[in-house]
C-alpha positions in Angstrom: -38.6 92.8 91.8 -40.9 91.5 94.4 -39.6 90.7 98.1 -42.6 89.0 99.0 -41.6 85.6 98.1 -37.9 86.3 99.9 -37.6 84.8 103.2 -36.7 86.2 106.4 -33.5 85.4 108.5 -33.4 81.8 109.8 -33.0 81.5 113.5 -29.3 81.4 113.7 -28.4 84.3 111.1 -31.2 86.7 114.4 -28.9 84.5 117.1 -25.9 86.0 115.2 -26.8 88.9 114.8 -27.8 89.4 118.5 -24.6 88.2 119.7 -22.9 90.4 117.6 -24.8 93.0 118.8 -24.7 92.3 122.9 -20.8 91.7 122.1 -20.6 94.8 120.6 -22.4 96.8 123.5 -20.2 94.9 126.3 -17.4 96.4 124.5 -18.3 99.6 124.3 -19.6 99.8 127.6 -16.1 99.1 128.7 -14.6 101.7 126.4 -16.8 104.0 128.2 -15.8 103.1 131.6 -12.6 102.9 130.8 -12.5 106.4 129.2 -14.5 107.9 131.7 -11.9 106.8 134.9 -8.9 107.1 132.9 -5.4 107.2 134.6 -6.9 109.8 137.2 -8.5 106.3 139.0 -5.3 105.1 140.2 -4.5 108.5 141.8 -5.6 109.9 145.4 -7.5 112.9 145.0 -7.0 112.2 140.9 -4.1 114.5 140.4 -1.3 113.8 137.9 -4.0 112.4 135.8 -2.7 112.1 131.7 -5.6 113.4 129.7 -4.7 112.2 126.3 -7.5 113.0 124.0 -7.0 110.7 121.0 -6.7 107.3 123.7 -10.0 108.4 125.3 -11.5 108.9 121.4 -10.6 105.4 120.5 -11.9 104.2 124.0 -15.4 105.6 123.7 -16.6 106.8 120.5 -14.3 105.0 118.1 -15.4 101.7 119.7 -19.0 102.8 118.9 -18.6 104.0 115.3 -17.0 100.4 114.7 -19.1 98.4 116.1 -22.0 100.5 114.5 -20.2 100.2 111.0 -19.6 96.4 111.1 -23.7 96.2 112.4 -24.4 98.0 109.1 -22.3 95.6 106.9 -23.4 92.6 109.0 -27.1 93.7 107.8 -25.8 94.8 104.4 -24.1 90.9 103.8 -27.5 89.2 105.9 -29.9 91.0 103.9 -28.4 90.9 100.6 -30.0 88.8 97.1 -28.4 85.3 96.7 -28.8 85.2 93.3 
C-alpha cells in the first residue's frame, strides 16, 4: 500500500495538534512547579514540610506520562487510514 497519494494534515488537525501540545506543556510545567515548592513554600525556613511521595508523582511525572500518552493516541487517531 502506497502513502504517496495520502495527504497530509490539513491546517486545523497541525493547529490542534499544537494546542494540544502547548496545553499539555503549560500543564506540566505547573505540575513541576507545583511539585518542586510543595507545602514547604508556605513555611519560614521550610520546616514542617509534608513530603508525600505519591502527590508529588502525580504532580510531575504522572502529568507527563499522560499528556505524552494522549500525544501518542492523538497521532495514532490523526494519522490513521479512513478507509
Amino acid at each position: 500500500m502506497s502513502f504517496s497519494d495520502r495527504p497530509t494534515l490539513t491546517v486545523w488537525q497541525m493547529a490542534g495538534c499544537f494546542a494540544y501540545m502547548a496545553l499539555g506543556a503549560l500543564i506540566t510545567f505547573t505540575g513541576l512547579i507545583g511539585a518542586a515548592l510543595g507545602d514547604c513554600a508556605s513555611t519560614p525556613g521550610g520546616y514542617g514540610c509534608r513530603h508525600d511521595g505519591l502527590v508529588k508523582f502525580a504532580m510531575f511525572p504522572g502529568t507527563l506520562i499522560v499528556i505524552l500518552a494522549g500525544g501518542i493516541l492523538l497521532a495514532r487517531h490523526m494519522m490513521k487510514d479512513r478507509d
